[in-house]
C-alpha positions as CSV (number, residue, x, y, z in Angstrom):
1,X,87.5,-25.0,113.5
2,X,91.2,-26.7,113.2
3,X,92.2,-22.8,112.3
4,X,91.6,-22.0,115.7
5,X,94.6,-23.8,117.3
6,X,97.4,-21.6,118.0
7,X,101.5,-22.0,117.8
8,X,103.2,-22.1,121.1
9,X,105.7,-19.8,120.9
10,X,109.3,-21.0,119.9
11,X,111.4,-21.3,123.3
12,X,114.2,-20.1,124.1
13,X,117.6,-22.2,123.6
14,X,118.5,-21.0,127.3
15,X,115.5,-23.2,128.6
16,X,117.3,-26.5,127.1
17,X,118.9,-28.7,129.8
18,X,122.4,-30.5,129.0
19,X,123.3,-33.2,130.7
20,X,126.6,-33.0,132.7
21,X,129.8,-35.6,132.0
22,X,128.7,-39.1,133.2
23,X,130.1,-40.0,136.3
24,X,132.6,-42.4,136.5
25,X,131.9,-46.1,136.1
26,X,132.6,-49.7,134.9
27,X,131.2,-49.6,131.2
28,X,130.0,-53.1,128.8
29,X,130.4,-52.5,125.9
30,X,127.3,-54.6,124.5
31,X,128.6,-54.7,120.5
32,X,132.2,-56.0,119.6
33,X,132.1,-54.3,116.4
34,X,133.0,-57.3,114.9
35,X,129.8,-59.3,114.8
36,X,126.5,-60.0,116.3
37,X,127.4,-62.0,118.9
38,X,125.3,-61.4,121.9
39,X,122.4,-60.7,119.9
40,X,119.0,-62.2,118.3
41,X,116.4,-61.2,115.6
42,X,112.7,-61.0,116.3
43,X,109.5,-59.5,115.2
44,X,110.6,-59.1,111.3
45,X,113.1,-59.9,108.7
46,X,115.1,-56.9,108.3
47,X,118.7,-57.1,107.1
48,X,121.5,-56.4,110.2
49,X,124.8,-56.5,109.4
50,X,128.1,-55.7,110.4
51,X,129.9,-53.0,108.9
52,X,133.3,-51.0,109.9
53,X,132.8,-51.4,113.5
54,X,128.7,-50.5,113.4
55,X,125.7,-52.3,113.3
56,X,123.2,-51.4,110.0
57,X,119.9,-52.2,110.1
58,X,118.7,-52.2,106.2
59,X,114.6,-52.0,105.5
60,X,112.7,-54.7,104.0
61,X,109.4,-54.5,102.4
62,X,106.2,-56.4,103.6
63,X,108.0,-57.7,107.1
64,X,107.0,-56.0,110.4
65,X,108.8,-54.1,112.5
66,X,112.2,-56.1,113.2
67,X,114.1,-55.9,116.3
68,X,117.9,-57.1,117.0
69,X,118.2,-57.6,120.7
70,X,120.5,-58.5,123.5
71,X,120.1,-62.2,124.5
72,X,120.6,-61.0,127.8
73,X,117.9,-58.7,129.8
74,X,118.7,-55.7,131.9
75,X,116.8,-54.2,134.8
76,X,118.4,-50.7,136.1
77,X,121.5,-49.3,134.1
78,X,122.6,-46.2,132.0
79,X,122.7,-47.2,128.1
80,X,124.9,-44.9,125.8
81,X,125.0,-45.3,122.2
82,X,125.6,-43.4,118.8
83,X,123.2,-43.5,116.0
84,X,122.7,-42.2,112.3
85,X,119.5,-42.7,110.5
86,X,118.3,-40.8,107.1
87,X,115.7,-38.0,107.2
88,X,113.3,-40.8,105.5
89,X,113.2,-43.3,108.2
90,X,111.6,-43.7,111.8
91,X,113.3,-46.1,114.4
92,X,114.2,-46.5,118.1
93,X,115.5,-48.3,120.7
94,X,114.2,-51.0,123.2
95,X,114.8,-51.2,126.5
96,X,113.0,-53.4,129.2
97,X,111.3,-54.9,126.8
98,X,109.5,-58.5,126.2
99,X,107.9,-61.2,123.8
100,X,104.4,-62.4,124.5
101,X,103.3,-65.1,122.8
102,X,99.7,-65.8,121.4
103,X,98.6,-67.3,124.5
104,X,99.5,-64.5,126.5
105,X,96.8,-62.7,128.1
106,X,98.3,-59.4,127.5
107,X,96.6,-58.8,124.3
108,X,99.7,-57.0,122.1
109,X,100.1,-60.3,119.2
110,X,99.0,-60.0,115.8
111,X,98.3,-63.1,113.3
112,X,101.9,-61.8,111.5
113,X,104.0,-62.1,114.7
114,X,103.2,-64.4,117.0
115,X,105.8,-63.2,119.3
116,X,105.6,-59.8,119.3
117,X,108.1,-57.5,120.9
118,X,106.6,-54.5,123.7
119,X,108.0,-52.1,125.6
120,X,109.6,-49.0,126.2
121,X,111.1,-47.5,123.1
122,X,113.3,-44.6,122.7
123,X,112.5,-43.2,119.6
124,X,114.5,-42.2,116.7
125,X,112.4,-39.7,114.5
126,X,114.0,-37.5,111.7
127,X,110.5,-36.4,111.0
128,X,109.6,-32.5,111.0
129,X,107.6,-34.1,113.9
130,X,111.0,-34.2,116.1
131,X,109.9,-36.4,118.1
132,X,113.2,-37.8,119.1
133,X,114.0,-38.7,122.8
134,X,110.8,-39.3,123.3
135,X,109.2,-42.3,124.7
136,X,107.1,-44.7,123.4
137,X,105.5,-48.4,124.8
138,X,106.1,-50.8,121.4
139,X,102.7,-52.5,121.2
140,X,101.4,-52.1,124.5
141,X,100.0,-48.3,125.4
142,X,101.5,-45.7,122.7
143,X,103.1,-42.9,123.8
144,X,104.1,-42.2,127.3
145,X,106.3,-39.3,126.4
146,X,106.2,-37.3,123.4
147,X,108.4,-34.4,122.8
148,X,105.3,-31.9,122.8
149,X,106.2,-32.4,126.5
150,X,109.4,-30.8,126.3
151,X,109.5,-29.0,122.8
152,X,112.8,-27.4,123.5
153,X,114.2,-30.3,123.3
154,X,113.4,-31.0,119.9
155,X,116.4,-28.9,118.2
156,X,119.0,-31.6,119.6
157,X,118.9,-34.1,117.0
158,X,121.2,-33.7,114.1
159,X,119.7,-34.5,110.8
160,X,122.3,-36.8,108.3
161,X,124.9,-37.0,111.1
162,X,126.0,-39.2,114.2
163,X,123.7,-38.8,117.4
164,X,124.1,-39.6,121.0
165,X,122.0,-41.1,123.0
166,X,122.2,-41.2,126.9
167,X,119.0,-43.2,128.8
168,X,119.5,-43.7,132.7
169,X,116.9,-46.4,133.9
170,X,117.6,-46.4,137.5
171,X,114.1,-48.2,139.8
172,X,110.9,-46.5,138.2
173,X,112.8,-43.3,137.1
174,X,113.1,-43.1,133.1
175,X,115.4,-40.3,131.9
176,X,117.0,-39.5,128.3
177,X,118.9,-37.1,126.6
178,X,119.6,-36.7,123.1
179,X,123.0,-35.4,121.7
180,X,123.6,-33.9,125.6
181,X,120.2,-32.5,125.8
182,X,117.6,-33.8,128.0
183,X,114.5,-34.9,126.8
184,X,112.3,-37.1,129.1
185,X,111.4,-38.1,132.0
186,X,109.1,-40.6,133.0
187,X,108.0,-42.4,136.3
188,X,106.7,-45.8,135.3
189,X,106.8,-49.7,136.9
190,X,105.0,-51.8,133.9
191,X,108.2,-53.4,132.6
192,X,110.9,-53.6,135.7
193,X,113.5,-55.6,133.5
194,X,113.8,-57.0,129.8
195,X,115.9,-56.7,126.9
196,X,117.5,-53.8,124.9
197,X,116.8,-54.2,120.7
198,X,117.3,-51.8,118.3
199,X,114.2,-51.5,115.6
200,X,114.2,-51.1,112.3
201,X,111.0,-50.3,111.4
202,X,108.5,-51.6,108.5
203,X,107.8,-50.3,105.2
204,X,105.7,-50.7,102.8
205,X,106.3,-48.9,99.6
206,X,108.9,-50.3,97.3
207,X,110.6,-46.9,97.3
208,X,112.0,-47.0,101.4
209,X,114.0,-50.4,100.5
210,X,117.1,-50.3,101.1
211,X,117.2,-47.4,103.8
212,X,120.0,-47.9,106.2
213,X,120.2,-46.6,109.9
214,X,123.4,-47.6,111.6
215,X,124.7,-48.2,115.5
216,X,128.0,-48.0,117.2
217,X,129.5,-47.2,120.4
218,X,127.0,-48.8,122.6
219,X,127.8,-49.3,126.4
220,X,126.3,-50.0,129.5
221,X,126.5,-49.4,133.6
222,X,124.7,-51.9,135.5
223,X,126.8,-51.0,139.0
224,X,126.9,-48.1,141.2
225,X,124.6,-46.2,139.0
226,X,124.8,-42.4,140.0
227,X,121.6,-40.4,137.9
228,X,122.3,-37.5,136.0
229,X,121.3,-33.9,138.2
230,X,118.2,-32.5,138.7
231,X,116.6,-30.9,135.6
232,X,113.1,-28.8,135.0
233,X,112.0,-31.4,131.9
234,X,108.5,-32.2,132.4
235,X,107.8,-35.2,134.5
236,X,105.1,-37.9,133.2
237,X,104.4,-40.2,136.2
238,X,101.8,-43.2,135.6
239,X,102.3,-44.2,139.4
240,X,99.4,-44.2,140.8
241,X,98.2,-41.2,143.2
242,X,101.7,-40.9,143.6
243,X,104.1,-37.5,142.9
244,X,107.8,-38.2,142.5
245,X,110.6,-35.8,144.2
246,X,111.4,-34.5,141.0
247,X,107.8,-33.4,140.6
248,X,107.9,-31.9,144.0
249,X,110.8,-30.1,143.9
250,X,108.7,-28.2,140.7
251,X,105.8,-27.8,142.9
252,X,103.6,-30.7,141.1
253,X,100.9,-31.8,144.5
254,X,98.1,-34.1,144.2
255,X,94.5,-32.5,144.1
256,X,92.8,-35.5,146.0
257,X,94.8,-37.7,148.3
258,X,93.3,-41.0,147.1
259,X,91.2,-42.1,150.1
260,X,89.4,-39.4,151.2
261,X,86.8,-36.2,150.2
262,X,89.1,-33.6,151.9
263,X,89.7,-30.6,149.5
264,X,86.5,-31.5,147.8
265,X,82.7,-30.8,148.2
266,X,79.4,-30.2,146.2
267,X,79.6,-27.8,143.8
268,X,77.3,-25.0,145.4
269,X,77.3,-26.5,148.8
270,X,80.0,-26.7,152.1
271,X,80.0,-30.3,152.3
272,X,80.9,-33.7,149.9
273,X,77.6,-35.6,148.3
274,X,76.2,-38.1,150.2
275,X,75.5,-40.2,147.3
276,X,76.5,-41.1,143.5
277,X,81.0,-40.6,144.6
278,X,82.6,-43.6,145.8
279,X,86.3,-43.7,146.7
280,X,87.5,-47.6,145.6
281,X,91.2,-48.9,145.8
282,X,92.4,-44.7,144.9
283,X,89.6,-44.6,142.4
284,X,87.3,-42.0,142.5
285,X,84.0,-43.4,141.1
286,X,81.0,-41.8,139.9
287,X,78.0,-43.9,139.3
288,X,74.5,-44.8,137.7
289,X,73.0,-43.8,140.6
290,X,70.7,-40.6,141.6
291,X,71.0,-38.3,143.7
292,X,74.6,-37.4,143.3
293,X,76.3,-33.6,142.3
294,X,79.1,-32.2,140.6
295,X,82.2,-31.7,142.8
296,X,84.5,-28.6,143.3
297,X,87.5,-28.6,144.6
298,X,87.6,-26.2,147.7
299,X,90.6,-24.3,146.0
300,X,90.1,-21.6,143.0
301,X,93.0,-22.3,140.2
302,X,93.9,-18.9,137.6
303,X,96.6,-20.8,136.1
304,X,97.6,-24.4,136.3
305,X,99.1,-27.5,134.9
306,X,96.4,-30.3,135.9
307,X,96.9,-34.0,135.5
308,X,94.4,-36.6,135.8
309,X,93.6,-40.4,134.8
310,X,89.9,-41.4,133.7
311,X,88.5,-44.6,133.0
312,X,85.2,-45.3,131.1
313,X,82.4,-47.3,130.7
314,X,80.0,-48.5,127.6
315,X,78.1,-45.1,127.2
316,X,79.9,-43.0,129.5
317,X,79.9,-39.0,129.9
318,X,81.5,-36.6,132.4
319,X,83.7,-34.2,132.2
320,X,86.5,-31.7,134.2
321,X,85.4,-28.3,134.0
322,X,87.8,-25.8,135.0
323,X,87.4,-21.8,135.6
324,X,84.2,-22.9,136.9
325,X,81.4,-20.0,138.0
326,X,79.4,-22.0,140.8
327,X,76.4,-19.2,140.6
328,X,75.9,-18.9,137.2
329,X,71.9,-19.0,136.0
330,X,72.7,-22.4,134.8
331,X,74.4,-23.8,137.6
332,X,77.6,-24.6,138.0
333,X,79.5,-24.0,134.6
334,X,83.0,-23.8,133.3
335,X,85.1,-24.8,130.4
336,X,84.9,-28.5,129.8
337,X,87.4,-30.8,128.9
338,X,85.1,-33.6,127.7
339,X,84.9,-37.2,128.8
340,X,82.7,-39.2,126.6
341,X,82.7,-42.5,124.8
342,X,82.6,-41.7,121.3
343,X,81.4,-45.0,119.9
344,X,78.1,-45.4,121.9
345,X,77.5,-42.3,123.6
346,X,74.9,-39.8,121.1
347,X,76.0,-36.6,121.9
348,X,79.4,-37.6,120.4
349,X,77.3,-36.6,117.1
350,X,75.7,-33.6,118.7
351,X,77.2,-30.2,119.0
352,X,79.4,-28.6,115.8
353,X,82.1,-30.3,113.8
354,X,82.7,-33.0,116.7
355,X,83.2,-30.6,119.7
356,X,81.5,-32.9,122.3
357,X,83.6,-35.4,121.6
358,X,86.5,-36.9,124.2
359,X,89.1,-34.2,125.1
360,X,87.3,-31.6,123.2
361,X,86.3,-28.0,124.2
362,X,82.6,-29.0,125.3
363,X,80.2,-27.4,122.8
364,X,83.2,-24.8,121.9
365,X,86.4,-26.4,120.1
366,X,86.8,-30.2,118.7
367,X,89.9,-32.1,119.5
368,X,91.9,-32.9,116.7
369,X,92.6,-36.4,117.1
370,X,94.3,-39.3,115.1
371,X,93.0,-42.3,116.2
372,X,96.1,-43.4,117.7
373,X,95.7,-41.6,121.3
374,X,92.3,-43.6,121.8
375,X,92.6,-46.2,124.5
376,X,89.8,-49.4,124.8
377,X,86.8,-48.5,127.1
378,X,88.3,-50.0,130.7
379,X,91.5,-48.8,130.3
380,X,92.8,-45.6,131.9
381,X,93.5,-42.4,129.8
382,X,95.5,-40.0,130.9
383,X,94.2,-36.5,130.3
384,X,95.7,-33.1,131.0
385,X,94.4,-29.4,130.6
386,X,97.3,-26.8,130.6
387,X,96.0,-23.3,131.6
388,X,98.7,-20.7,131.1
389,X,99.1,-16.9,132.6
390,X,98.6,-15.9,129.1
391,X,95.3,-17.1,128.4
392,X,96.5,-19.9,126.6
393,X,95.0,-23.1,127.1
394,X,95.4,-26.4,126.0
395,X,94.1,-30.0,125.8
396,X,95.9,-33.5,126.3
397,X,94.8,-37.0,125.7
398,X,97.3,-39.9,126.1
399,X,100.5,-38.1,125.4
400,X,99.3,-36.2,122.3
401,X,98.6,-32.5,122.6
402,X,94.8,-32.3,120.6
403,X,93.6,-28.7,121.1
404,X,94.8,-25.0,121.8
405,X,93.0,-22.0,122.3
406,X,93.1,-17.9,124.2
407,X,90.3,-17.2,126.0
408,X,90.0,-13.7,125.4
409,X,90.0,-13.5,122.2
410,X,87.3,-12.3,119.0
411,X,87.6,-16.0,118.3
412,X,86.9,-17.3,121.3
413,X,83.8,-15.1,122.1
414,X,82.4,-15.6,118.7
415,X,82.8,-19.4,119.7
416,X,80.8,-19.0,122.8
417,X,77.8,-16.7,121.3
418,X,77.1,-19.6,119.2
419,X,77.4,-22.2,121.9
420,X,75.2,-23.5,124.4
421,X,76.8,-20.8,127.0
422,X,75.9,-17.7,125.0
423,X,73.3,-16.0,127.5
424,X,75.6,-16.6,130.7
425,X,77.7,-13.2,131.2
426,X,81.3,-14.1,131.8
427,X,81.4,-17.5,130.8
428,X,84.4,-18.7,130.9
429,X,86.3,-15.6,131.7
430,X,86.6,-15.6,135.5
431,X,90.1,-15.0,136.9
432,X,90.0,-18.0,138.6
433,X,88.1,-20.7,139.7
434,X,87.8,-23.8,141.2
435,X,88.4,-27.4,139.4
436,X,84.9,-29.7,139.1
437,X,84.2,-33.1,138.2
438,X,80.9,-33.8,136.5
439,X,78.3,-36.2,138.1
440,X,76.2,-37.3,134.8
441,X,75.2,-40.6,136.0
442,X,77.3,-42.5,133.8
443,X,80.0,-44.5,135.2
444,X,83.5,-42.9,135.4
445,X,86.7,-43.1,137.3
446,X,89.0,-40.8,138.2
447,X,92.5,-41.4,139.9
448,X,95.8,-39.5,140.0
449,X,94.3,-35.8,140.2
450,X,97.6,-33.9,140.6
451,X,98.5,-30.1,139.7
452,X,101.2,-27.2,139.6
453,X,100.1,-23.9,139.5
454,X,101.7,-21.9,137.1
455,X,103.3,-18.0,137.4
């Protein structure tokens, strides 16, 4: 079934964004190339030394991650610093970030190191992932930005050579660029000030000691910060129910407001369900309750980018169906985007191969996941269903891309003639169609429903 996930097309270098000469300001430079004065080890023992003018980080087996970071901590400011790292290793950069200790209640310590460094990471990856410039939270929630968002941008590092690195933290506004190019942008407010550290990550096999990744050049604004221009890199915003004036300008709206049913109603029906929705503190809750429906929204959708948060519970199943036919002889039925705890929930191990699993293709296509994208039932996962004027379609869980398909295709019609939908003409072909939320009487949450239709 893996077969079935498609390339995306290479795009074009025309689409890449470079960044335009930093405006004028009062730079600190944070390393006197001389020493590490102004700096502390944490996390692991890793060598750092000083070496004509640069910082080196040098690997060290069976010692965690290790960090060298600024003594002093640094809310909004634009960091610029030069890098060069072998194809071998993977490292990045803190920035806002923190120790907890073992007592903390924020559950990111480990028996190894009791004060473990989190936070937002810029990360160095020489990989033929090319993930570089993306953005990752260091023991806390994973990635927040990978560069699958913005794979354009993955041609700017330069392997075996001297990067730059530009990041512009300016309020909840998270931008970086790699060698000119930019890469990310994200709208966050976890972490509003901490320090900057620069990683050199563990190893374990005898045959990665000794790897060397080296730093120089690194300066900081911390006054009369003016942010880079407007660019079209795709914007992840973990504010809640919120949409920032970048994602405006690009035509990103929210598909419910937060605090009321408007735009929404009973799949089938004119008006909202009387029972089994409740709107909580921007939540959207459906519960163990009868009595309740599926919701539509009052808007039909033929291509889209849609966002959305969910939270689960012990058990629960739902799901966001999309190209929806209200009037099928089923009911209400469209291509599913599945919500499900796979631990407890049995039709996790119904279906084929996995493919009523989370994020999957309902009863069509399994999402290929890792393990590392999962969050803890109560926390909030952060899905996303890409629909382009193609055909294409795709699946998001947490940052990581985890299934593509075409409708339209021999594949995908020999998928649905041995699926669950194979007597309902049309399925899953309509030109468009509006967005629903499953009622299964399972408690779910939903926040932050926001979309950009696509041309």
């Amino acid at each position: 079934m893996r077969k079935l996930i498609l390339l995306l097309p290479i795009v074009a270098a025309s689409h890449i964004v470079h960044a335009q000469k930093p405006a004028a300001g009062q730079w600190e430079y944070l390393f006197n190339g001389k020493d590490l004065t102004g700096f502390k080890q944490l996390n692991g023992k890793a060598r750092y030394t000083v070496q004509n003018g640069e910082i080196v980080g040098t690997t060290v087996l069976n010692t965690p991650n290790s960090f060298l970071a600024t003594e002093k901590e640094y809310g909004d400011f634009i960091l610029e610093v030069d890098f060069k790292v072998n194809d071998s290793m993977n490292s990045g950069i803190q920035f806002r970030s923190e120790i907890k200790d073992a007592n903390d209640k924020c559950n990111v310590t480990d028996k190894k190191t009791p004060e473990r460094v989190h936070g937002y990471q810029l990360e160095i990856d020489p990989s033929d992932r090319a993930w570089t410039g993306g953005i990752y939270d260091e023991a806390r929630r994973g990635w927040l930005y990978s560069m699958e968002n913005n794979p354009a941008a993955k041609v700017a590092f330069k392997h075996n050579d001297w990067n730059h690195y530009r990041v512009e933290c300016i309020g909840n506004s998270i931008r970086t660029w790699v060698n000119g190019i930019a890469c990310a942008h994200l709208i966050d407010d976890m972490t509003p000030k901490g320090f900057i550290a620069f990683q050199v990550h563990a190893i374990k096999d005898e045959k990665n000691v000794g790897e060397q990744i080296r730093w120089k050049n690194i300066r900081i604004q911390t006054k009369s910060l003016k942010p880079s221009p407007d660019d079209n890199v795709f914007v992840v915003n973990t504010l809640i129910n919120n949409i920032s004036k970048d994602e405006q300008r690009m035509g990103v709206r929210l598909l419910w407001d937060g605090k009321t049913t408007n735009g929404w109603r009973a799949a089938g029906k004119d008006v909202f369900p009387d029972k089994g929705w409740h709107i909580m503190n921007g939540e959207l809750h459906v519960m163990r309750e009868a009595g309740g429906a599926d919701i539509v929204t009052t808007e039909a959708f033929s291509a889209f980018d849609l966002q959305f948060e969910f939270q689960m519970t012990d058990t629960a199943n739902s799901g966001v169906k999309y190209f929806v036919m209200e009037k099928s002889p089923a009911g209400p039925v469209g291509l599913e985007y599945q919500v499900l705890d796979d631990d407890k929930h049995p039709d996790a191990k119904a279906g084929v191969l996995g493919d009523r699993t989370l994020a999957s293709l309902y009863d069509l296509i399994p999402a290929y996941k890792n393990g590392r994208e999962k969050l803890p039932i109560g926390e909030w996962n952060r899905g996303r269903i890409v629909a382009f004027p193609d055909g294409r379609i795709e699946h998001w869980l947490n940052g990581w891309k985890v299934l593509e398909y075409q409708r339209g295709t021999q594949y995908f019609y020999a998928l649905v003639a041995h699926s669950k939908y194979a007597k309902i003409p049309g399925f899953g072909m309509v030109p468009k169609g509006p967005i629903l939320l499953q009622y299964h009487q399972e408690h779910v949450a939903f926040r932050s429903i926001k979309i950009r239709e696509l041309k």
